[in-house]
C-alpha positions in Angstrom: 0.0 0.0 0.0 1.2 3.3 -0.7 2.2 5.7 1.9 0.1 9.2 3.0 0.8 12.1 0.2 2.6 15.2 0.7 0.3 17.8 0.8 2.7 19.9 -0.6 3.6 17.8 -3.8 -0.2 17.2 -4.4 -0.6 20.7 -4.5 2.9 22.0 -6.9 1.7 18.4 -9.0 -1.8 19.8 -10.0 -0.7 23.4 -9.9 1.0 22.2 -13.4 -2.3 21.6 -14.8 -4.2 25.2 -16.1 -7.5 26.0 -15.0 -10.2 28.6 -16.0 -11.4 30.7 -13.3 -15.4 31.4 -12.5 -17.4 33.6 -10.0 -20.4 31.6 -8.9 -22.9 34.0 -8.0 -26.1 34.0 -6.1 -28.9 36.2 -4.9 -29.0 36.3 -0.5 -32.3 36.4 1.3 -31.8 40.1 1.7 -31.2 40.8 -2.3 -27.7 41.6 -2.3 -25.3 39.7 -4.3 -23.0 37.4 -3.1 -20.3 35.0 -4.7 -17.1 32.9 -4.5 -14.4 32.3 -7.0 -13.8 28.6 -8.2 -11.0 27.0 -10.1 -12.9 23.8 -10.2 -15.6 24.6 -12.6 -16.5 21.7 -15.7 -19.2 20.4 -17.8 -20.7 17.2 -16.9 -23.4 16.0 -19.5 -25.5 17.4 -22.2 -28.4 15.5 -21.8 -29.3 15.9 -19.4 -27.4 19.5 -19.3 -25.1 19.3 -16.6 -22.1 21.4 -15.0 -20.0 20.8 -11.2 -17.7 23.0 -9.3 -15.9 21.4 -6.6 -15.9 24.0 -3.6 -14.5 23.5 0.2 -16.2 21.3 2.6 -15.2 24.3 4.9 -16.0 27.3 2.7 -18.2 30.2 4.4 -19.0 31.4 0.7 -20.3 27.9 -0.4 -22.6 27.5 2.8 -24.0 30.8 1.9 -24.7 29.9 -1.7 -26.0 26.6 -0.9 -28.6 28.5 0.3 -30.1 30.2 -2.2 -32.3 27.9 -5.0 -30.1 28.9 -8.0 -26.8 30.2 -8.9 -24.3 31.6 -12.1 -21.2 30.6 -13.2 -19.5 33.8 -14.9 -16.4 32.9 -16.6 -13.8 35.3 -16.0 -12.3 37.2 -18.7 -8.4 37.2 -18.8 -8.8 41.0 -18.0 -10.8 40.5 -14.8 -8.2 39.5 -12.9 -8.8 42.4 -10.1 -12.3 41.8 -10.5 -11.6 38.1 -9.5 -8.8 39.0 -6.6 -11.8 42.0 -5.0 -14.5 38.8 -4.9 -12.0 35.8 -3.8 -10.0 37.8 -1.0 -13.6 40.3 0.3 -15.2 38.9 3.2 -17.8 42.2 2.8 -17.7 44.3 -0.2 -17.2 42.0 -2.5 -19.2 42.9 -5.4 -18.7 46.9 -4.3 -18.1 49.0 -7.8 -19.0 45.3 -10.0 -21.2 45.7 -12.8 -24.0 43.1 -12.8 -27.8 42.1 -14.1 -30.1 39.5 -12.6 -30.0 36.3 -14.6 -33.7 34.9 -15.5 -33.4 32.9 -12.0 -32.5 36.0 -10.5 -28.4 35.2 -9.8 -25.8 37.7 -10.8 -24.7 38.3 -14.3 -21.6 39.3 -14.1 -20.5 42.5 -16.6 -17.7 42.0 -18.9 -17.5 37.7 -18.6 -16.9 35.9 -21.2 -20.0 33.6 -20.4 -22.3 32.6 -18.1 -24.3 29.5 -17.4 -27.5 30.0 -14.6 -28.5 26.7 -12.7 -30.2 25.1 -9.7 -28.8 22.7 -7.8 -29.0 18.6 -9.0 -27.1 17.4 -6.3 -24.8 18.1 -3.5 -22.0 15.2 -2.5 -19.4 15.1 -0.2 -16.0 14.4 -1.8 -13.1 14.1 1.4 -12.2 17.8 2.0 -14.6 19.2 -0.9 -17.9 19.0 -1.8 -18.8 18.1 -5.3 -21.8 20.3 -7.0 -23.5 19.4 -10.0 -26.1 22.3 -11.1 -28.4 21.9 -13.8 -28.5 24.4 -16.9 -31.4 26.8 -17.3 -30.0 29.5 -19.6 -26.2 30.5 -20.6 -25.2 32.3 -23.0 -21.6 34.0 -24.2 -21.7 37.5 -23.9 -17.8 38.8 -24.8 -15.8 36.4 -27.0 -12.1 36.8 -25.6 -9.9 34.9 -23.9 -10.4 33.5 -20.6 -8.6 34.0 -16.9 -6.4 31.1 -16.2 -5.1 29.7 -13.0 -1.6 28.4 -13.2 0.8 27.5 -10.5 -0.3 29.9 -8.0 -0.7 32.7 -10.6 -3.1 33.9 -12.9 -2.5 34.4 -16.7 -4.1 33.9 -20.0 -3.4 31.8 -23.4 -1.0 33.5 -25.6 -2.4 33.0 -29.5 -0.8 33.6 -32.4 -0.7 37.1 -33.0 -2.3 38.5 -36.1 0.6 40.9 -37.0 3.3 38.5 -37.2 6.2 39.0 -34.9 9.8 39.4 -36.3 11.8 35.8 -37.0 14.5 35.6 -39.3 12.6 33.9 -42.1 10.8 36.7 -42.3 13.2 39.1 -42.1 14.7 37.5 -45.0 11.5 37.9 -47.0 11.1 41.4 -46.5 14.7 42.5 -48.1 13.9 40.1 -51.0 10.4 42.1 -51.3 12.1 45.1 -50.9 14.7 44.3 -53.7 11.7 44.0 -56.5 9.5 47.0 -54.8 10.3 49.2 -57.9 9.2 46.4 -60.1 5.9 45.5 -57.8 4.8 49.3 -58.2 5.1 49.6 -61.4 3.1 46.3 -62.3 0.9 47.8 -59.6 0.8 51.3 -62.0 0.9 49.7 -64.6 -2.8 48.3 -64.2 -4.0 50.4 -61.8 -4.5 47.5 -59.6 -2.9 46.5 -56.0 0.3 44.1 -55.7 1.7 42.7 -52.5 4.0 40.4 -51.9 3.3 37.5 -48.9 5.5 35.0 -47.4 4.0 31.7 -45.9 5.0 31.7 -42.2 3.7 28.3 -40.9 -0.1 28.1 -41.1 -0.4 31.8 -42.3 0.1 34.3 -45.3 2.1 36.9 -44.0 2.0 40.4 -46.5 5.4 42.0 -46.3 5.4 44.5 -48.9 2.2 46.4 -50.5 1.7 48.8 -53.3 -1.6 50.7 -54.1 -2.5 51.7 -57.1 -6.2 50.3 -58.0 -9.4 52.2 -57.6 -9.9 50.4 -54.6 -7.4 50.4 -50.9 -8.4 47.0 -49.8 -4.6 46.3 -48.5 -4.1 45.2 -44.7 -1.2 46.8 -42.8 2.3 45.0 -43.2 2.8 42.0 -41.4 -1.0 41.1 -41.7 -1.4 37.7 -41.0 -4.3 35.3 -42.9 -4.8 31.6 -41.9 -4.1 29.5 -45.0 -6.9 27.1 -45.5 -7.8 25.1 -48.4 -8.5 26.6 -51.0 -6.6 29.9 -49.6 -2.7 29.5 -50.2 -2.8 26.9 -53.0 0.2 28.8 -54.6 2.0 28.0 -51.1 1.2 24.3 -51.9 2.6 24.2 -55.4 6.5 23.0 -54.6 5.5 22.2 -50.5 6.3 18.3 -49.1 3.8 15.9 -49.2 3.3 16.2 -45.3 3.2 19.8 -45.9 0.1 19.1 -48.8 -1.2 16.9 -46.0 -1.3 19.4 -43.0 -3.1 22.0 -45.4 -5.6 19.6 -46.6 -6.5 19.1 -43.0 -7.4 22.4 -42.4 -10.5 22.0 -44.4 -13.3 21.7 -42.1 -14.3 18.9 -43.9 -11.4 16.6 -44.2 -13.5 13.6 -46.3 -12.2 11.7 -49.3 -14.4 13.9 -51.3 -13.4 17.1 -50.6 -9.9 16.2 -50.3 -9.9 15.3 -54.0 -11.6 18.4 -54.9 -9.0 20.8 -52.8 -6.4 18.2 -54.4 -8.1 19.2 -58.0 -7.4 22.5 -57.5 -4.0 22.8 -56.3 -3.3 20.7 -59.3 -4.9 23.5 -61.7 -2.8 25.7 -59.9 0.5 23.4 -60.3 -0.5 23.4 -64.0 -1.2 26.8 -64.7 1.4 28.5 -62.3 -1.7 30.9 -60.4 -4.2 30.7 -58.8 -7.7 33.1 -59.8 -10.1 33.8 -56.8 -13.7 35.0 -58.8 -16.0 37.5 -57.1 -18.9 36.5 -55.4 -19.9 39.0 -53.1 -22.5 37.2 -50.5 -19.4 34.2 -50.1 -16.7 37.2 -50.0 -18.5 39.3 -47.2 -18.8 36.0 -45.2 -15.2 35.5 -45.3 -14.8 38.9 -44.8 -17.2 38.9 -41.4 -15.4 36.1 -40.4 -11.9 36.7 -40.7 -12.9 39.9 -39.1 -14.6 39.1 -36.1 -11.3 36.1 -35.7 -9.1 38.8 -35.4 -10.8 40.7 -33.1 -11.3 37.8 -30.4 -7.4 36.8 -30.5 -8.0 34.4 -32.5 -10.5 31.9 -30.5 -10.9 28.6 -31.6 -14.5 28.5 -32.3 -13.6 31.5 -34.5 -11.5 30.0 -36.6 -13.8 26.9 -36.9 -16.1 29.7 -38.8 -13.3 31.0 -40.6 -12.2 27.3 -41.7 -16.1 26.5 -42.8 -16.4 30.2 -45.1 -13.5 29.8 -46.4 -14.1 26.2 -47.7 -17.0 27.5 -49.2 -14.5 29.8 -51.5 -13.7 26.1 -53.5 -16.6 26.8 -56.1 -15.3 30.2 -56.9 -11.5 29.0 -56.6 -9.6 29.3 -59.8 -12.4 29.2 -62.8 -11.4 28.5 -66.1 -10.0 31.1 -68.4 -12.0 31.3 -71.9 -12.0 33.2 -75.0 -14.4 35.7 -75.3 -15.6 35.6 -71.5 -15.7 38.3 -69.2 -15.1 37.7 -65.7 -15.1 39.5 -62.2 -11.9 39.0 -60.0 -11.0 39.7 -56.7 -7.3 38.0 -56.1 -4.8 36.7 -58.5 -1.8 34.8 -56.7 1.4 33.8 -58.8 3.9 31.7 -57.2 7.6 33.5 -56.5 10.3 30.4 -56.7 12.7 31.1 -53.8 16.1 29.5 -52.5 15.3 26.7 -50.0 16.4 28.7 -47.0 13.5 31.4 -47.3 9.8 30.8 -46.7 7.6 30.3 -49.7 6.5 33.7 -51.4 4.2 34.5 -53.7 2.9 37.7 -55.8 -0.7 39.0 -55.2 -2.8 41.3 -57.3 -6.2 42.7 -55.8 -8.4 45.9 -56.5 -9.1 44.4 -60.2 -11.5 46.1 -62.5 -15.2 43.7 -63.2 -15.8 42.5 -66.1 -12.2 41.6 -67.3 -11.8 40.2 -70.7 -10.1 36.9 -70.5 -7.5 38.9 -72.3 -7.4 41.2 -70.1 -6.8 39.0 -66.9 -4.3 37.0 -69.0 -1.8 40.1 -69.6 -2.4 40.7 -65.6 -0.9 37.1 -64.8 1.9 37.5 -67.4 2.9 40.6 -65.4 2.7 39.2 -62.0 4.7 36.2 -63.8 7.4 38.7 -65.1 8.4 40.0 -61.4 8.5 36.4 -59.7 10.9 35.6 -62.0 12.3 39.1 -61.3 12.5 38.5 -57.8 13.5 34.9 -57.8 16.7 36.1 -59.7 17.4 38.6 -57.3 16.8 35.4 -54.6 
């Protein structure tokens, strides 16, 4: 049998293990709020709908809560970390200056959490030192998408995503003086046709702009060091020279990762292996969803259930991806990307033209790829 464990080591052992942070709130007999922070808050079961916290046998908070018939769980936003310290360390007060509404039970809504979940109490079991609370769900809802509070070995922090202007790392360093080299060349295609050019590098799972010229009717260009995930069929041109495991890793990206629309992303990238570009046509309900979604990614760091949506609009991009050139049609463009062949030790880069006029003649878009075709082969000489 195993000896008695050191409280100390039990404690430095799970501290290695993050947790989100939550304020369960309740309403007192006397109509003032009242609440305790938990570290111990998870979902239990969807059917029936289920959540538990895990609160001290001994806790003064928890024996007034356990009073009241229903309670909220407000998860903490990672900037509500005073909020969080004021409620935890309070034994009066604690809720003094906190912005809050009645749930439809009547517990606290926290202002400012990222979520909250209202519930009455399933069932209350004793579980050695702590008590273990399972609450069942009446109404949640999230009300900020941002990142969450985290505990972690005694402190509290957040997650760190990827940022979406890319931070300086060699590689791209490196791909900034090439872009800089052609930049004469770049604005004069970008003159030329009164049309926007940039130049991207591929920085992992992203398209990273590192140079921009505008010259089209339209300033659609982000800010230098933009980042834009690269999902299928975003970033073909990337795809065109990339490993097999690298093929793999962006064909996974796809929301859908079936046989079938494997084969269809796969049919594309080979057009664009073929042809040496890829074509994005304009189709302005599927655009301003990719648009909405890309937007609203960005602005909650980057959360995962955002980039779910991102993933699913842009799939839906495949049907305008790269249409077929032919004589005598007109056709409305927004992107053309064209491939820029660089040395092994430099991320892959490509040429982008945006801000294109409608109703191009298939002649028209044809002299636009031979130009973005003349400075890759500019820049990978200079390369």
């Amino acid at each position: 049998m195993s000896g008695p464990i050191d409280a100390t080591l039990f404690r430095e052992t799970l501290g290695h293990y993050p947790t989100g942070v939550a304020v369960v709130t309740t309403m007192t007999d006397d109509g003032t709020p009242d609440g305790m922070v938990v570290g111990t808050f998870s979902s239990v079961s969807l059917d029936p709908p289920l959540i538990a916290f895990f609160p001290a046998s001994s806790s003064r908070s928890f024996a007034r809560l356990r009073a009241a018939p229903a309670f909220c769980v407000n998860v903490l936003a990672s900037d509500q970390e005073p909020l969080c310290r004021q409620i935890a360390t309070s034994s009066e007060g604690k809720f003094d200056g906190v912005g809050w509404r009645p749930g439809p039970l009547g517990a606290p809504i926290i202002e400012g959490a990222v979520s909250w979940i209202e519930c009455t109490y399933e069932e209350v079991r004793e579980a050695g030192d702590h008590f273990i609370v399972l609450g069942r769900v009446h109404g949640l809802a999230v009300e900020r998408s941002t990142l969450p509070l985290l505990f972690f070995q005694g402190g509290y922090g957040r997650f760190s995503p990827g940022s979406f202007v890319a931070a300086p790392d060699p590689e791209l360093i490196q791909a900034a003086h090439l872009a800089e080299t052609i930049r004469a060349q770049v604005e004069e295609l970008s003159t030329e046709f009164e049309v926007n050019c940039s130049v991207l590098a591929r920085v992992r799972d992203d398209a990273v702009q590192v140079l921009a010229t505008n010259q089209g009717r339209v300033g659609d260009s982000p800010p230098l060091g933009h980042r834009q995930p690269i999902i299928p069929p975003m970033g073909a041109v990337f795809m065109v020279d990339a490993a097999p495991e690298e093929v793999d890793g962006w064909l996974r990206r796809s929301p859908d990762d079936s046989h079938e629309t494997r084969d269809v992303h796969s049919a594309l990238l080979d057009k664009v292996r073929e042809r040496g570009y890829s074509l994005l046509a304009a189709e302005p309900e599927l655009l301003e969803r990719h648009r909405v979604a890309l937007s609203a990614f960005e602005q909650s760091d980057r959360l995962p259930r955002h980039e779910r949506a991102v993933q699913q609009v842009t799939a839906e991009l495949a049907d305008i991806f790269c249409p077929d050139l032919v004589p005598g049609r007109r056709y409305d463009l927004v992107s053309i990307v064209v491939l820029i062949p660089t040395p092994a030790d430099l991320p892959p880069m490509a040429l982008r033209m945006t801000g294109l006029p409608a109703s191009a003649s298939t002649e028209q878009v044809e002299s636009w790829i031979d130009g973005l075709k003349r400075v890759a082969r500019a820049a990978s000489l200079v390369g």
